[in-house]
N, CA and C of each residue as an Amber inpcrd file, in Angstrom:
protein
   264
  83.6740000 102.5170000 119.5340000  84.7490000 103.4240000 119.2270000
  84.5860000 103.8550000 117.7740000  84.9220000 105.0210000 117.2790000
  85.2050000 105.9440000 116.4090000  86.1800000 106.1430000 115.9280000
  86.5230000 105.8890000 114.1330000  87.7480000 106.0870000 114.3370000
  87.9590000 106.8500000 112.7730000  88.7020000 107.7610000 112.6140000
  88.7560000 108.0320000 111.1470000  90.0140000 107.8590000 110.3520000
  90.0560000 107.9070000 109.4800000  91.0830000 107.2220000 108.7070000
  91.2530000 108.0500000 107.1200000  91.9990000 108.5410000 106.9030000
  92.5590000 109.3070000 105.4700000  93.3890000 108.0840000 104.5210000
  92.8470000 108.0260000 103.7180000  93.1930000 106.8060000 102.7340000
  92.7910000 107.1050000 101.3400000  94.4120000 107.1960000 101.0250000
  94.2190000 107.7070000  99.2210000  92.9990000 107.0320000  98.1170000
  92.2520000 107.7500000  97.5270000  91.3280000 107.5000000  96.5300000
  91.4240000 106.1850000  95.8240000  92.9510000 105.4800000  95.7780000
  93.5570000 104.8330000  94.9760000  93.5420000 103.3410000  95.5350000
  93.5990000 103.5860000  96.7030000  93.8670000 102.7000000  97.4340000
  92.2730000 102.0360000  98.6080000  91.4760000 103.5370000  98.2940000
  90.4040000 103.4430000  98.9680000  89.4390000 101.8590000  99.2700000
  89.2240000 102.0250000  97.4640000  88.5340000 100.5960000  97.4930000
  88.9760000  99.2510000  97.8300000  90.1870000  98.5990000  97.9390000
  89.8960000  97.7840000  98.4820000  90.4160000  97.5870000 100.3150000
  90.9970000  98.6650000 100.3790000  90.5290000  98.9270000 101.8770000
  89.1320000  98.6570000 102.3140000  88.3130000  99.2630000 101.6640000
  87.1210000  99.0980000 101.8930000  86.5590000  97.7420000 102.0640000
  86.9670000  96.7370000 100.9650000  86.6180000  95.7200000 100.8640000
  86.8780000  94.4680000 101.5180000  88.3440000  95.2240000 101.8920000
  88.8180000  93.8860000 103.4870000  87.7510000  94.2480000 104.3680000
  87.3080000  95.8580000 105.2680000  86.5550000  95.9870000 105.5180000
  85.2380000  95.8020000 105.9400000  84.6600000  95.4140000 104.6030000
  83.4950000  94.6330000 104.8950000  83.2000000  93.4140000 105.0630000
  83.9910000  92.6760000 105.4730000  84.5500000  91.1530000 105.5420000
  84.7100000  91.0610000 107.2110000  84.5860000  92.0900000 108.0710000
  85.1690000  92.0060000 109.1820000  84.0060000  92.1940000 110.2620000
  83.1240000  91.1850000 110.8120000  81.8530000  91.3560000 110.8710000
  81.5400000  92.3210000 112.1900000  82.3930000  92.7760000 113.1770000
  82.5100000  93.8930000 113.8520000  81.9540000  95.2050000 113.1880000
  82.4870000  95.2370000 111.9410000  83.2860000  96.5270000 111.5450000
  81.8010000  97.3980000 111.0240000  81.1860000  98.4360000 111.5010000
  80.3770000  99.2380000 110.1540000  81.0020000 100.4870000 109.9930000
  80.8090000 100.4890000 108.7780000  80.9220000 101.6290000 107.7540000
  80.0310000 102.7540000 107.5740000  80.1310000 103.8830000 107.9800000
  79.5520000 104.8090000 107.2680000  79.9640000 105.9540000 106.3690000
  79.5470000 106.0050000 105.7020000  80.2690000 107.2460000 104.6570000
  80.2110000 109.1070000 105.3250000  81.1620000 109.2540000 105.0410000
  81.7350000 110.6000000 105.0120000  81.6420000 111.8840000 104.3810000
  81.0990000 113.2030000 104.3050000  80.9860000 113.8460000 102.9920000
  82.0580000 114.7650000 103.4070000  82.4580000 114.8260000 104.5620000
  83.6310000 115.3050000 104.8760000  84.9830000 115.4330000 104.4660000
  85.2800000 116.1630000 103.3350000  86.1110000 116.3650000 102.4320000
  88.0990000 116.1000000 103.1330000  89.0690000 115.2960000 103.0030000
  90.1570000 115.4050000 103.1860000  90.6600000 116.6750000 103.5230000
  91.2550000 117.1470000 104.2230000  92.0910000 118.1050000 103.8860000
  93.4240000 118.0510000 103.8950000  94.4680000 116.5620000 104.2280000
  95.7670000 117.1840000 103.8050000  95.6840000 115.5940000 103.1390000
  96.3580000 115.5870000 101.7200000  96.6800000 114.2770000 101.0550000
  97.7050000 113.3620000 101.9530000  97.9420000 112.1500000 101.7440000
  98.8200000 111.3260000 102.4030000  99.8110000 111.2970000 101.7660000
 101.2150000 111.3190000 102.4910000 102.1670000 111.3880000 101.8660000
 102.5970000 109.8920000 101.0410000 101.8840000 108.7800000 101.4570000
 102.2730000 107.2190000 100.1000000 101.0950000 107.9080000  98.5090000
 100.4170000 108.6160000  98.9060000  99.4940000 108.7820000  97.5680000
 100.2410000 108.6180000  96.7760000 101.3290000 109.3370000  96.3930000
 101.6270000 109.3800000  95.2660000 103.2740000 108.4800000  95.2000000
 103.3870000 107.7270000  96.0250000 104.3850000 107.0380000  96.4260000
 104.4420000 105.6240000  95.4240000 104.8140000 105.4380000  94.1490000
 104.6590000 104.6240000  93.6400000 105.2270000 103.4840000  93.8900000
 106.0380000 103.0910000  94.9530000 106.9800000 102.1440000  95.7410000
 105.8240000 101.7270000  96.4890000 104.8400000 102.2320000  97.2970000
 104.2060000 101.9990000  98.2060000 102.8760000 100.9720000  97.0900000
 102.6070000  99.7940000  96.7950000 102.0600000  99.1210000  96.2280000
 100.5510000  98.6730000  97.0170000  99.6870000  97.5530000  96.3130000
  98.9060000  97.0180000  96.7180000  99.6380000  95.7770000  97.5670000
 100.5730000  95.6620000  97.4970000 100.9570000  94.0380000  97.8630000
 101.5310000  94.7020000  99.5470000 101.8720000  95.8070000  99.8110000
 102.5040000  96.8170000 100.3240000 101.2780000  96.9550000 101.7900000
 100.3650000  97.4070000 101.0660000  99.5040000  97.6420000 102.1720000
  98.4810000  96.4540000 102.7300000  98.4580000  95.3250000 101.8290000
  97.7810000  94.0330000 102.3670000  98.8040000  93.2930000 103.0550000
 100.1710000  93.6850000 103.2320000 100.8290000  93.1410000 104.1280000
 101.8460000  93.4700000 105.5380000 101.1010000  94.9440000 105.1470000
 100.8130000  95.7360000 106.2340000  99.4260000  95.2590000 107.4760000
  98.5270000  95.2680000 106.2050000  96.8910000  95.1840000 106.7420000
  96.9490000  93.7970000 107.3250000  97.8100000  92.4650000 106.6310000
  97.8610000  91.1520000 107.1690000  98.6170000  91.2360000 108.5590000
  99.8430000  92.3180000 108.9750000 100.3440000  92.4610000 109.7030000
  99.1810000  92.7190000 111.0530000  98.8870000  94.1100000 110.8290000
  97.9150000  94.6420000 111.8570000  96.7640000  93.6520000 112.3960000
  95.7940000  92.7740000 111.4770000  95.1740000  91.8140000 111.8820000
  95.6000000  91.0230000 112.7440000  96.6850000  90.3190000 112.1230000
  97.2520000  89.1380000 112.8400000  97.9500000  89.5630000 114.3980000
  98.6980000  90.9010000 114.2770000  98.5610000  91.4230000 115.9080000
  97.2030000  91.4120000 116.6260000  96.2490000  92.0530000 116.0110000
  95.0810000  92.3680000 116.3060000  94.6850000  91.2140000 116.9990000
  94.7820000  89.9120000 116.3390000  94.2040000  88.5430000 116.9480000
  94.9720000  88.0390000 117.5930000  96.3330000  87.8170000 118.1630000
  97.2630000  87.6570000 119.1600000  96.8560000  88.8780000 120.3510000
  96.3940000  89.9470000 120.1390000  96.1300000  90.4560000 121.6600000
  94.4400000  90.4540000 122.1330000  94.1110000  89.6960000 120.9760000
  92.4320000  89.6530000 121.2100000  92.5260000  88.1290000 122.2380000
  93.2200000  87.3800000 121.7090000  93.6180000  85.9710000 122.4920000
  94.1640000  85.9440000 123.4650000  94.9430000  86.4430000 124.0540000
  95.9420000  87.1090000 125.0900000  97.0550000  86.5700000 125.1160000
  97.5360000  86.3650000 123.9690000  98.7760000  86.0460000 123.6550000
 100.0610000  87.5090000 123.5880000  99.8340000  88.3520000 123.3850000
  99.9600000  89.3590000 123.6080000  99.4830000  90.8260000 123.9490000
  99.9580000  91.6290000 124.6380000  99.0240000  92.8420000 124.9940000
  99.1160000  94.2200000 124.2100000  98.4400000  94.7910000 124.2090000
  98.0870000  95.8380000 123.5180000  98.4630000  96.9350000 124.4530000
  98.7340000  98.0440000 123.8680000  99.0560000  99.4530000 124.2330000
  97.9990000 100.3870000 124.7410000  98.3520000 101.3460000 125.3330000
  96.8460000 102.1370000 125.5810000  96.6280000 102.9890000 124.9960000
  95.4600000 103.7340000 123.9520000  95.7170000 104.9640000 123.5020000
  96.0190000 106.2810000 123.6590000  96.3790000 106.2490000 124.5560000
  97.5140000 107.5100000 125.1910000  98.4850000 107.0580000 124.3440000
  99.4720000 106.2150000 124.8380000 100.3870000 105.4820000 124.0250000
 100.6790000 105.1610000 122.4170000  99.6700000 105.0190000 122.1890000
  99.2800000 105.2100000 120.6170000  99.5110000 106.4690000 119.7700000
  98.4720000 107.5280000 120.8670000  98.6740000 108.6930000 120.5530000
  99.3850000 109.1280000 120.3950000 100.9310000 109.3630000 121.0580000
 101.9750000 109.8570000 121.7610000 102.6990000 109.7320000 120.4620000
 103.0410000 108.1060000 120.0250000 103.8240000 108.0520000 119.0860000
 102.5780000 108.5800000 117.4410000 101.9260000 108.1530000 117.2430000
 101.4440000 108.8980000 115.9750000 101.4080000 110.9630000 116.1610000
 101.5260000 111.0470000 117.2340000 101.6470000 112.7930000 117.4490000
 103.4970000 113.0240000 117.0690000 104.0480000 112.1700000 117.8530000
 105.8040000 112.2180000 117.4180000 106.0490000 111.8410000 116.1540000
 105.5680000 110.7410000 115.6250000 105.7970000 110.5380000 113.9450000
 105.3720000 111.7660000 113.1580000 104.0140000 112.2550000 113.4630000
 103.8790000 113.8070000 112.6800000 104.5960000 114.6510000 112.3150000
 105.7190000 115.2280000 113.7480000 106.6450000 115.9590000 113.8320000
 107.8060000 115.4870000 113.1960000 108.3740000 114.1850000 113.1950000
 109.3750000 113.9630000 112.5130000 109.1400000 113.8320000 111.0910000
């Protein structure tokens, strides 16, 4: 799977760096320029401590439905609501 991801300049690197820690995961670079900024860019509330416990969040689901402790959604489903969050 393929997946792309818009992630402020600021915040880029150590996204990146959980990243490469995740022995699934490869990386390839992009020259494919952004075209709409994210609305936390410039969100100075929105911290580092902010998004690693976000990112601790998503993992730790991630490994409860990898175990089958819980189930995962389908990406239809996924879709649906990140297409409705857009609009609102």
């Amino acid at each position: 799977m393929q997946i792309t991801l818009t992630i402020p300049d600021t915040k880029a690197d150590s996204f990146l760096d959980v990243l490469r820690h995740i022995s699934y995961v490869d990386i390839q670079p992009s020259d494919t320029p952004c075209l709409q900024s994210s609305e936390n860019e410039d969100d100075e509330e929105y911290d580092e401590e902010d998004f690693y416990e976000g990112l601790k969040g998503a993992v730790n689901e991630l490994n409860e439905i990898l175990a089958g402790r819980k189930q995962g959604r389908s990406v239809e489903e996924l879709l649906a609501e990140l297409r409705s969050s857009d609009v609102a």
